[in-house]
C-alpha positions, -999 to +999 in steps of 0.1 A: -620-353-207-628-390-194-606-384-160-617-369-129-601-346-099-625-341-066-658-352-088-646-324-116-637-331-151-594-332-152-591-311-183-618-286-166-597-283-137-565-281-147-572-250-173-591-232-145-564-236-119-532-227-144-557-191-151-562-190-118-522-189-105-509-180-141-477-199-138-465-237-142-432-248-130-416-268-155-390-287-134-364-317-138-338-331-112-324-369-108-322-369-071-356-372-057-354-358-029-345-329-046-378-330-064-406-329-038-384-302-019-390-285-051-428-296-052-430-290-015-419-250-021-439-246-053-470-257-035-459-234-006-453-205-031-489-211-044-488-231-077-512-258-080-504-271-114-465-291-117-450-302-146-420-327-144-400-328-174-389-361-193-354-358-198-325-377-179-327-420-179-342-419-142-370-399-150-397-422-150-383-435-113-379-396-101-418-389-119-428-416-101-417-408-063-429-374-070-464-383-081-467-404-046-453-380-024-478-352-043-508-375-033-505-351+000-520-322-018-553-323-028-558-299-051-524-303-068-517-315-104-489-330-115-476-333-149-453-348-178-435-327-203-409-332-229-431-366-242-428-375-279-445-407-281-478-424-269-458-454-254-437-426-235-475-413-221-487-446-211-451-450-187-458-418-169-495-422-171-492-453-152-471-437-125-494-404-122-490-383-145-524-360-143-518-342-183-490-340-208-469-318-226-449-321-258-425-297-274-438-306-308-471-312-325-473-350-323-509-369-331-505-401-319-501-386-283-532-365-290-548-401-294-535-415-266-545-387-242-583-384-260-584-425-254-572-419-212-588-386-201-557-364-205-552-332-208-531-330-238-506-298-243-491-293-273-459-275-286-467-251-313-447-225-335-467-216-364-503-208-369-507-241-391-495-262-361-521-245-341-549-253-366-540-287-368-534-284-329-569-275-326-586-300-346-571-328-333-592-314-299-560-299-279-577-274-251-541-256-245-515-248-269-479-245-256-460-217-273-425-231-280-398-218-278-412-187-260-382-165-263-373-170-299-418-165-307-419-139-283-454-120-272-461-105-306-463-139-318-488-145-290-507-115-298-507-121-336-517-157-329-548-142-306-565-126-332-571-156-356-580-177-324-591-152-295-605-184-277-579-207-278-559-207-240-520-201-248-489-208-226-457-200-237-423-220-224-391-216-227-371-181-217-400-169-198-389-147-171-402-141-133-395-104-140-426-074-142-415-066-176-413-095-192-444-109-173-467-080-184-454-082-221-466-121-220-503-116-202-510-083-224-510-104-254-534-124-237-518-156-223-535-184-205-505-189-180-470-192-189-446-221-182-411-212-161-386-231-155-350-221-148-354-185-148-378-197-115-355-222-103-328-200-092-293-221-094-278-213-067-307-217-043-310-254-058-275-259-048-273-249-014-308-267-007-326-231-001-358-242-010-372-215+015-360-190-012-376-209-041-406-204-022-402-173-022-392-168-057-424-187-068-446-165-044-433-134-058-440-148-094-477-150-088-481-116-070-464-099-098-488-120-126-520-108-099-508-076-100-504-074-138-541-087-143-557-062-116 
């Protein structure tokens, strides 16, 4: 990777600090404000790694308020998920975006993300896709969708490519059961989103409690790696 964080290579860092807290929020909102509260009690909670999700026509403008108002943290990474095309990269690249995340195998974003120092995450759901995943250089694979693949999928995958860093999204839960089943089979991290966001909380503006929630999402993962 081309791009740098505090002097460090981007894709270096960003790998060692998802391992490191296990858990990336995958988030989307249209009000702003909304957003880096969100952010705010993630970061609070302990995650260092964010990714913002492209879906909804004022993304790019929400992406982009959130990538300055992130600027605060140091050590925090922000992201864009839900890309399928390189010209899609390039918009949230030039508003901040730090890595990006597809739901599908797509090469000319792998290109794009080689070309600008990204860290490039694709979505994956067969072995083949993960070969082809791998030698068009991605570093993480994103295990989509989680709940239908499920850990044994994970597990399975693990033992053709026990090196290859896996995240699964989509239906992961904060919970110690399902949590265990996903890092036994020898996840990277795993991607959350609204099993983490609770609903409710988002509506009444608690973002104390999604602090919480997030905190108590990383002490169980701790837990479960000893």
């Amino acid at each position: 990777m081309k791009g740098t964080i505090g002097g460090k290579m981007t894709g270096e860092v960003l790998l060692d600090q998802m391992k490191r807290t296990g858990l990336v929020p995958v988030f989307n909102h249209s009000d702003g404000e909304v957003a880096k509260n969100v952010l705010d009690a993630s970061y609070e909670g302990g995650v260092r790694v964010f990714e913002f999700t492209n879906r909804g026509e004022n993304a790019l403008e929400v992406f982009s308020l959130l990538a300055e108002h992130a600027k605060q943290y140091d050590d925090l990474c922000l992201g864009i998920g839900t890309i399928f095309s390189a010209k899609d990269a390039e918009r949230f690249l030039e508003n901040g975006a730090k890595f990006v995340v597809s739901p599908a195998l797509i090469p000319e974003i792998s290109h794009f993300a080689d070309q600008n120092g990204l860290l490039w995450v694709p979505g994956c759901g067969t072995v083949t896709e993960i070969h082809q995943a791998l030698q068009l250089g991605a570093n993480l694979i994103k295990i989509f969708p989680g709940n239908v693949l499920g850990p044994g999928f994970v597990k399975s995958v693990k033992a053709v490519f026990p090196h290859i860093p896996i995240m699964p999204t989509g239906g992961v839960k904060p919970t110690q059961e399902n949590l265990e089943a996903w890092f036994n089979a020898g996840v990277h991290c795993v991607g959350m989103g609204s099993q983490l966001f609770n609903k409710e909380s988002l509506a009444r503006k608690d973002f104390g409690a999604i602090a919480k929630s997030v905190s108590e999402a990383l002490d169980r993962i701790k837990k479960i790696r000893g």
